[in-house]
N, C-alpha and C positions, 0 to 999 in steps of 0.2 A: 572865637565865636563859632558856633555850632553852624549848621546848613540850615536849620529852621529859625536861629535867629536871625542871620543874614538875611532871610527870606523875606520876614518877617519886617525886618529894620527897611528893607526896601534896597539895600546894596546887589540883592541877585535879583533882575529884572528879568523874567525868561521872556518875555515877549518884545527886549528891546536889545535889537541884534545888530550890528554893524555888518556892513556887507564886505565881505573881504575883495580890492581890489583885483582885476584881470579872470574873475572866475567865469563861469557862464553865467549864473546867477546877475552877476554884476550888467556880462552883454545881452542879456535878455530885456533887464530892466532897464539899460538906457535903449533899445530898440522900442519898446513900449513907452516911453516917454515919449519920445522921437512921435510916433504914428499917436498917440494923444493929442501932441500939439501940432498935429498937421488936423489932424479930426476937428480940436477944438475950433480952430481958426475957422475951420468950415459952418458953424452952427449960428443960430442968428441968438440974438438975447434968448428970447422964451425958450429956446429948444436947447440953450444953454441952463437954463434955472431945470427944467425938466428933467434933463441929465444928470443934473447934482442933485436933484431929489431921489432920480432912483439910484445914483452912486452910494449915499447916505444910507439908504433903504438896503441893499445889498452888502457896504461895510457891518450896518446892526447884525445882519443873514450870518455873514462869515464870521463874526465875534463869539456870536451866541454858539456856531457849528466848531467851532476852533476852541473852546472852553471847555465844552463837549467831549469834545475826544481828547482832551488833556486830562478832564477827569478821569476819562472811559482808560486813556494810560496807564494816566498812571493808580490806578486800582489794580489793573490787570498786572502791573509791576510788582505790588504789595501783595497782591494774589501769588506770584510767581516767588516771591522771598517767601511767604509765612510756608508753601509749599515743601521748598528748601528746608526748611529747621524745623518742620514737625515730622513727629515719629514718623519713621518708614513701616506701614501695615500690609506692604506685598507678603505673596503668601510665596514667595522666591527668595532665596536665599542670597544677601546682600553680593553685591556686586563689587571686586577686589580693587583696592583705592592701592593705588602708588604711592 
């Protein structure tokens, strides 16, 4: 199978990433769990519904921002290859390849 039928088939997930154990990544995100549910515990019902409304509200924010610049990627990727393999138009005399 190719990378765009895998893609395609749904086998390459890019936006679902396992965290690899002992990284920072890993102790940053149980420190932010940790000070969540010390925060949560603190809030009454309503200012608990409040909060998952604007959580909800800022997940949609960073989806739309984060598709965004995957597109904005990888274009800039595609950009950077078709670069690569079309004619060379310098008006300099090619540069010696090893």
């Amino acid at each position: 199978m190719t990378v765009l039928e895998k893609l395609w088939g749904g086998s390459i997930r890019p936006c679902e990433r396992a965290v690899k154990r002992g990284t920072e990544y890993a102790r940053i995100q149980k420190d932010a769990q940790r000070a969540y549910d010390c925060f949560w515990s603190l809030l009454t019902p309503e200012a608990k519904e409040a909060y998952l409304n604007y959580t909800e509200a800022n997940i949609e924010l960073m989806s739309i921002s984060e598709a965004d610049i995957f597109t904005k990627g990888f274009r800039l990727g595609v950009q950077l290859l078709l670069a690569g393999i079309c004619e060379d138009d310098s008006q300099l005399p090619p540069l010696e390849e090893d």
